[in-house]
N, C-alpha and C positions, 0 to 999 in steps of 0.2 A: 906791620908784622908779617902781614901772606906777600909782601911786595905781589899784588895783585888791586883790579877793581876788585868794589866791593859786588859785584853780580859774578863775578867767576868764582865767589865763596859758596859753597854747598851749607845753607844757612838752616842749622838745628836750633837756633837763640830764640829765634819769635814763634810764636805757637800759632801759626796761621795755617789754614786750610791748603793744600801744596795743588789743590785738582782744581783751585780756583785764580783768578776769577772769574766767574761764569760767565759765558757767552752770553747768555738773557742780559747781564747787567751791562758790558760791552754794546749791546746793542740800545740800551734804555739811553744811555747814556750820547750815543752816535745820534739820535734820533729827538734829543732834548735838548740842541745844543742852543736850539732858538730859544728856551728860558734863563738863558743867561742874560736879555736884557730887561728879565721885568723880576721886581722883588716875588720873593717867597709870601703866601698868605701865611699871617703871623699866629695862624689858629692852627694850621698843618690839617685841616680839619678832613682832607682827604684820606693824608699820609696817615692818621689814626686810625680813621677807620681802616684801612690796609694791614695796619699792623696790630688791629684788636681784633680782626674776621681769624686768622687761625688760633687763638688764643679764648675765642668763643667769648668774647668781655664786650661792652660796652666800651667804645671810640673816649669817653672821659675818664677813663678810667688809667688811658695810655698819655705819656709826654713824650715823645719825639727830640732827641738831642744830638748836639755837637760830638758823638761819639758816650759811650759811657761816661767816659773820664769827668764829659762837662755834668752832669746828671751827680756824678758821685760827690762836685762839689757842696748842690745845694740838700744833697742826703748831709753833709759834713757841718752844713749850718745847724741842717733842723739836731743833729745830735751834739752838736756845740751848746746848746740851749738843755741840757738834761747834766743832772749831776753827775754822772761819769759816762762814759763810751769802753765799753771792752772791746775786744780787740782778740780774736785770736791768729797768735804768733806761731810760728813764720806768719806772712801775711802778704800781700798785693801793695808793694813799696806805694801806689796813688794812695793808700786810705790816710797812711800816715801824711800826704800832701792835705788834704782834704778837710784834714780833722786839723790840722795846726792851723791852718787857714783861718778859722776861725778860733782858736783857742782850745778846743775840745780838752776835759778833761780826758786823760787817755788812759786806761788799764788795761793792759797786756794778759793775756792769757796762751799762758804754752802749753804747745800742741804736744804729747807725748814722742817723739819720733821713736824711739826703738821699739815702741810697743805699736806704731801705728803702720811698721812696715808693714808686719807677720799677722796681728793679730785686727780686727774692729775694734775702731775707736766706740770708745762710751762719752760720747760728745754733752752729755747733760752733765756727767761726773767732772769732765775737763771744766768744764764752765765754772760749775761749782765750787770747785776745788780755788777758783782764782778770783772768786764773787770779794767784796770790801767793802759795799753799798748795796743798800734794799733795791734789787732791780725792778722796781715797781717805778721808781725814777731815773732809772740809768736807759742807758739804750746799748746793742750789740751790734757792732757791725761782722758780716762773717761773709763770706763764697763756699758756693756749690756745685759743681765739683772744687774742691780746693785748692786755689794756687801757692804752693808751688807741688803740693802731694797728688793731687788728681783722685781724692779720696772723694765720694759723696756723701753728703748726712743724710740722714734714712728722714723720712719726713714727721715720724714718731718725734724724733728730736726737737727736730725745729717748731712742733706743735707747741711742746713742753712749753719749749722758749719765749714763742708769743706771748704764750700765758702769763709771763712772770715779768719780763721787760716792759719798758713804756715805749720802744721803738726798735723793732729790729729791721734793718735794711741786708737783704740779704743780693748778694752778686751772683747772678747766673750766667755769667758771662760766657760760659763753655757749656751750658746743657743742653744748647744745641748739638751738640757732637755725639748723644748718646741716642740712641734709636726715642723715635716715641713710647715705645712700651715698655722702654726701661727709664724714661725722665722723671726722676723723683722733684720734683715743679712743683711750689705752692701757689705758680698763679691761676688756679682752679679754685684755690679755697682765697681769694684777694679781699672778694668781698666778707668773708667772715671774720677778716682782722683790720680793723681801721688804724691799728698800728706798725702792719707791716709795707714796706716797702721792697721790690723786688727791679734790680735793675737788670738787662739785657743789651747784647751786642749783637749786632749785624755784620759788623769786622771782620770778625773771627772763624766764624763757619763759612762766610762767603769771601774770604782775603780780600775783601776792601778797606784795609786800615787807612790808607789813604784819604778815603770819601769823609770818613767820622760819621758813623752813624748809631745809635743806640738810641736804648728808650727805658722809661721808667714804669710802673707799674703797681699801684697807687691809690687809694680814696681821693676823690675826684676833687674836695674839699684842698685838700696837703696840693694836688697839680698845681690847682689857681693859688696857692700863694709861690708857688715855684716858677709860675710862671711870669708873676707879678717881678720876682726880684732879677732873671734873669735881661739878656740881648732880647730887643724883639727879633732877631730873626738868624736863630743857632745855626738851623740846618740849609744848606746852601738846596737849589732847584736839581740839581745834577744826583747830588745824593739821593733826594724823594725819591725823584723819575728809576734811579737804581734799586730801592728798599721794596718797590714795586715790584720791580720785575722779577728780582730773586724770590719772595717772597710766595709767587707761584713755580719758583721752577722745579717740580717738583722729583724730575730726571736727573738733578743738581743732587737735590739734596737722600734721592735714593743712592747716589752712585755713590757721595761720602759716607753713608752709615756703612754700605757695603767693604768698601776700603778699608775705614779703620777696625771693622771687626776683625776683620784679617790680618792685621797690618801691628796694632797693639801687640796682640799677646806673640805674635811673630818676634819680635821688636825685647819684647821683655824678656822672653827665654830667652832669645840668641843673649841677653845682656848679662842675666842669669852663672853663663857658664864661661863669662869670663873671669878670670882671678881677678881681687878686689873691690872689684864691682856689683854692688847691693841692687836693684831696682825696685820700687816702690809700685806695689799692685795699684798705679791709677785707671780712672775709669775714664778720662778726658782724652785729648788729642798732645799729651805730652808725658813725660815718664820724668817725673823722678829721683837719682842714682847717687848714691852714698858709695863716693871712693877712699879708699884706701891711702892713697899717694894725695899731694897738694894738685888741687884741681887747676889752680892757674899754670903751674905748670905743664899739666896735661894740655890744658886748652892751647898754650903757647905752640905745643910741640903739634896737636892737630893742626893748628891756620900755619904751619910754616910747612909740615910736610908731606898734606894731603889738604888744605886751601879750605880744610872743615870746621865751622864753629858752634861752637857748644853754648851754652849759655852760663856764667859760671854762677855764683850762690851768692856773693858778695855783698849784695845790699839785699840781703834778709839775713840782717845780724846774726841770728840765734842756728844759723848755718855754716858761715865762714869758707874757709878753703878746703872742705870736704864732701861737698855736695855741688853736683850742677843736675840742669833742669836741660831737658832735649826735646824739641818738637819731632811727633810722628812724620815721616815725609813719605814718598813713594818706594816700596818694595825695595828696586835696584839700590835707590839711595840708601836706607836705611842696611844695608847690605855692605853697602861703603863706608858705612860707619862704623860699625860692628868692625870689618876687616880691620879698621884703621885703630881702633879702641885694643882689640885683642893684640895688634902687634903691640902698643906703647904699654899696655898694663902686663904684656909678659915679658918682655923685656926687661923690668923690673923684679922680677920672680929670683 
């Protein structure tokens, strides 16, 4: 459609970190190429502890996987086994992979959108309102910050919620992206709920979707039967030796908090004050945006005559052709997008 490669596209669709990949991981990786010939120890018993020291947890208490995605499957199993799964919608198109995989009963719960542009969600009330089954046997699958809104739930919330469900797995797959002092994280309180499960991405704040790395987050009990039913050996040598290195770089991950503080609400105003163009106050490393005109068409007209792609809405149903999702990128870009946006939605006028 851009009669172009796909690297000369100015790529808004994936929500990855745009200042990366870090140098440290670059180098972990130049530097580990000799364990390409010996297998991965199938306990990761290093890689854990690595990834349980900033999280202040106990190394069993972490699982090490093939990227989230593989982690979300065997969350999919354990909630296949409970009398329902809800599900709040719009939602993270993998869950729905995840949960059919195994049969899951599946209950949907919608998300308010008009009232969750402008106003705070009341996220116990949503739930409520769409409850069918004594959640005392169902379980909830949810993300925080929320994809595709970038909303976060206040941890009062999610407290409620433990309380009342037999399993909730919640996706923090983007709480990296929010400073420390503002990450509303319940793996601080892990050990206080042997029903919750908390999964995390390495991908995403450090653009290594490539590598597949993520991890789980867990009663050490629920690990060993996850680890019982999986590959013995998810996580390739190259990724570890990487999950390592960023995991201290701590120059990496000052320089992204600092970015996107600036870079967000920059990003949002400018989108603000274009004609037909809604932006949704997210907190994560993407925005959003309720149009006015049919978005495939817009997209169409950005990849043909400015080489830039949007991500459109399409496979989150309860969305359709009036909403697309943009990753934050660097200043100048994000400035060429806005230009390019503001010409095709006035044009219109």
């Amino acid at each position: 459609m851009a009669n172009c490669s796909p690297f000369a596209l100015l790529d808004f669709s994936a929500s990855i970190n745009p200042l990366g990949p870090p140098q440290s991981a670059i180098a972990a990786l130049q530097t580990n190429l000799e364990q390409l010939s010996r297998y991965p120890n199938p306990d990761y018993a290093v890689l854990r502890q690595q990834l349980a020291q900033p999280h202040q947890i106990a190394p069993e208490w972490i699982l090490p996987g093939n990227g989230a995605a593989e982690l979300l499957t065997w969350a999919g199993r354990e909630l296949a086994a409970l009398a329902a799964t809800y599900l709040i919608t719009p939602a993270f198109g993998d869950y729905g992979r995840s949960l059919a995989a195994f049969e899951a009963q599946v209950q949907t719960v919608p998300l308010p959108l008009a009232a969750a542009a402008s106003d705070p969600v009341d996220w116990l009330t949503v739930v409520a309102q769409g409850l069918h089954h004594d959640p005392a046997r169902c379980g909830l699958l949810l993300n925080t910050p929320h994809n595709p809104t970038g909303l976060v739930i206040p941890l009062a919330a999610l407290e409620t919620l433990l309380a009342q469900f037999a399993l909730v797995v919640v996706d923090e797959a983007f709480m990296d992206f929010l400073p420390p002092d503002e990450q509303l994280s319940l793996v601080g309180q892990i050990a206080r709920w042997p029903n919750l499960v908390i999964l995390r991405s390495l991908t995403k704040f450090y653009s290594l979707p490539g590598l597949r790395l993520g991890y789980a987050i867990a009663h050490p009990t629920r690990l060993q039967r996850w680890q019982q039913w999986r590959d013995p050996w998810p996580v390739n040598a190259l990724a570890a030796a990487a999950a390592a290195a960023v995991l201290q770089d701590q120059p990496f991950q000052q320089q992204t908090w600092q970015w996107l503080a600036a870079a967000r609400p920059a990003l949002y105003q400018a989108l603000q004050t274009i004609p037909g163009l809604h932006p949704f106050p997210g907190q994560a490393n993407y925005l959003l945006v309720h149009c006015d005109r049919s978005v495939s068409a817009l997209q169409r007209e950005l990849l043909q005559r400015d080489r830039i792609l949007i991500r459109d809405c399409l496979s989150f149903p309860e969305l359709g052709d009036r909403y697309f999702r943009i990753a934050i990128r660097r200043p100048a870009e994000n400035d060429r997008l806005v230009a390019a946006l503001q010409r095709v939605m006035e044009a219109e006028q």
